[in-house]
C-alpha positions, 0 to 999 in steps of 0.5 A: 270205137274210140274218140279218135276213130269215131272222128274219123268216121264221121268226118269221112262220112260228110266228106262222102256226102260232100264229094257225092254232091259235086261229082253228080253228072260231072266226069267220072273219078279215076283210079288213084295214082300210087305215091312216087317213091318220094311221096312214100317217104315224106308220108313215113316221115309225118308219120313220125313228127305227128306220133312226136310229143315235142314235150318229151324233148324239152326236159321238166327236170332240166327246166326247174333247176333253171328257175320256178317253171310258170308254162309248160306245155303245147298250147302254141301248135301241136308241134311245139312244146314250150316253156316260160320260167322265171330265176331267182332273181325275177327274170323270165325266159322263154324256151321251145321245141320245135319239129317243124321250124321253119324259115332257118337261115344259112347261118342257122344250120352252120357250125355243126357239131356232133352231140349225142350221136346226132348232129347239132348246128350252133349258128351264129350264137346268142342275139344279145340285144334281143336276148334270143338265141337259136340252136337246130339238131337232126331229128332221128326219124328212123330213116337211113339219111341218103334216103331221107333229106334231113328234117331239122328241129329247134331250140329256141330260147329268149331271155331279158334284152342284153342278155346272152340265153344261150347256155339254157338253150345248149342245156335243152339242146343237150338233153333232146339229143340225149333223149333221142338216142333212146328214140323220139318220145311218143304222145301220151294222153292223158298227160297236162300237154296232150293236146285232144284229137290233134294226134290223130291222122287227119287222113283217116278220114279218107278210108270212108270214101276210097276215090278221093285222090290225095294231095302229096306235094314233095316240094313242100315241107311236110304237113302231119297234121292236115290232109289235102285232097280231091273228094271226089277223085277228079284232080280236073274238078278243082274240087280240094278239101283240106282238114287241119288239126291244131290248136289256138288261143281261146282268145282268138275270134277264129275259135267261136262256137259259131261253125258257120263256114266263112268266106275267104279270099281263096274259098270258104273255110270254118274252124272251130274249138273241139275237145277241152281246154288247155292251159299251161299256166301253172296254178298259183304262178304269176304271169302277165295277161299277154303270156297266160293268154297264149297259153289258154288254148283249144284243140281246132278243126280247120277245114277249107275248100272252094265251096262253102256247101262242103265245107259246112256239111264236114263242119256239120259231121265233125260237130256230131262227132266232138259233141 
């Protein structure tokens, strides 16, 4: 069995044991409801984004003849590939990726042109006193588009104050819709951005215990990297778990080692570092504390819910599994 079905298992295993100690004596799990004809599509569609490297739409070579590449890779979030990179004169850029932006403007989904078979928003070009610059295109998900809303990706790009970066960001822009009309690149393990555990479907887990009842909400962007459900069936309980994969900084309090559950504002919630560590940072380059800080990170389990004593025995289940 591979790593990423053994995490699966096992973490569906203490999910079983969760749900079971908190249905005991209350009502009786019903039958799941089959996914609405929308919820089928917004699941075929983090499909899609979660098999994406956002990597293979932000093109290395076209990077290096910018300028000496200091990061690359998804250290951020699992959906955003990103990049810093420095010009002969000693200026740094900083350019991403991203499959699941969000907060777009109006304005940024303006200007539409048509670049590689795709479409392609300009905005409002480059924000020369911050030296920030935004460009959004269509992803090609393989759906037919009257029956998919369009799911928008950016390029970001954000150079010296005063400064106008948007020619790197067409250039980007350029390279991912050409990239795409050979289809969206997958994940590659083994690979220095491949990020451990976080491709896997954190769904799985649910294939242990088949009467939980899934939470799929359309009204909401999708969510490829968490699943949201009922453990044991029964929406009226209030019983809902999340588990989330991702990645954090190493610096960050949230990636200790102590897996104990927390109390939160809204229930209880454990996160902790599993897999190896990532660093982008190119060896041998120079880059400030602050920049080679972001790019030292560690894939993560998040799981929250209402009750700490579910929590803290997924907690349990998934560190018998990533250890």
């Amino acid at each position: 069995m591979g790593s990423k079905a053994r995490i699966a298992a096992i973490l569906g295993a203490g999910m079983v044991l969760a749900a079971c100690g908190g249905a005991e004596g209350g009502p009786a799990p019903v039958p799941a409801k089959p996914f609405s004809p929308a919820q089928s599509r917004q699941l075929a569609v983090e499909d899609s984004l979660r098999a994406t490297d956002p990597c293979g739409l932000l093109d290395e070579g076209l990077l290096a003849d910018a300028g000496e590449v200091l990061q690359y890779g998804s250290a951020v979030q699992p959906s955003v590939c990103s990049a810093l990179i420095r010009d002969a004169d000693g200026a740094e850029t900083a350019v991403d990726v991203s499959l699941l932006p969000s907060m777009l403007s109006d304005v940024s989904v303006s200007n539409p042109v048509e670049m590689n078979g795709a479409t392609a928003y300009l905005g409002g070009g480059p924000d020369l006193g911050r030296g920030t610059c935004q460009r959004v295109f269509e992803l090609d998900l393989g759906e037919e588009p009257e029956r998919t809303p369009a799911q928008y990706a950016t390029v970001r790009s954000r150079g010296p104050a005063d400064t106008d970066s948007c020619p790197l960001a067409d250039a980007v822009l350029e390279s991912a819709t050409a990239r795409m009309v050979l289809g969206l690149p997958g994940r590659v393990d083994g690979t220095d951005w491949a990020v451990d555990a976080v491709g896997s479907n954190p769904c799985e887990v649910l294939t242990a215990f088949p009467e939980a009842a899934r939470v799929v909400d359309t009204a909401l962007p999708p969510t490829p990297f968490q699943c949201t459900f009922h453990p044991d069936g029964v929406e009226s309980s209030g019983n809902v778990v999340t588990l989330a994969l991702g990645v954090k900084a190493v610096s960050e309090p949230e990636t200790d080692e102590s897996y104990e559950p927390k109390r939160v504002e809204d229930g209880c919630r454990s996160t902790f570092p599993v897999g190896r560590e990532i660093d982008v940072t190119r060896p041998g380059v120079e880059v400030d504390e602050f920049a080679r800080a972001l790019g030292n990170a560690r894939a993560v389990v998040t799981v929250h819910g209402g009750d700490c004593g579910i929590v803290g025995k997924v907690t349990d289940a998934a560190r018998s599994t990533f250890e």
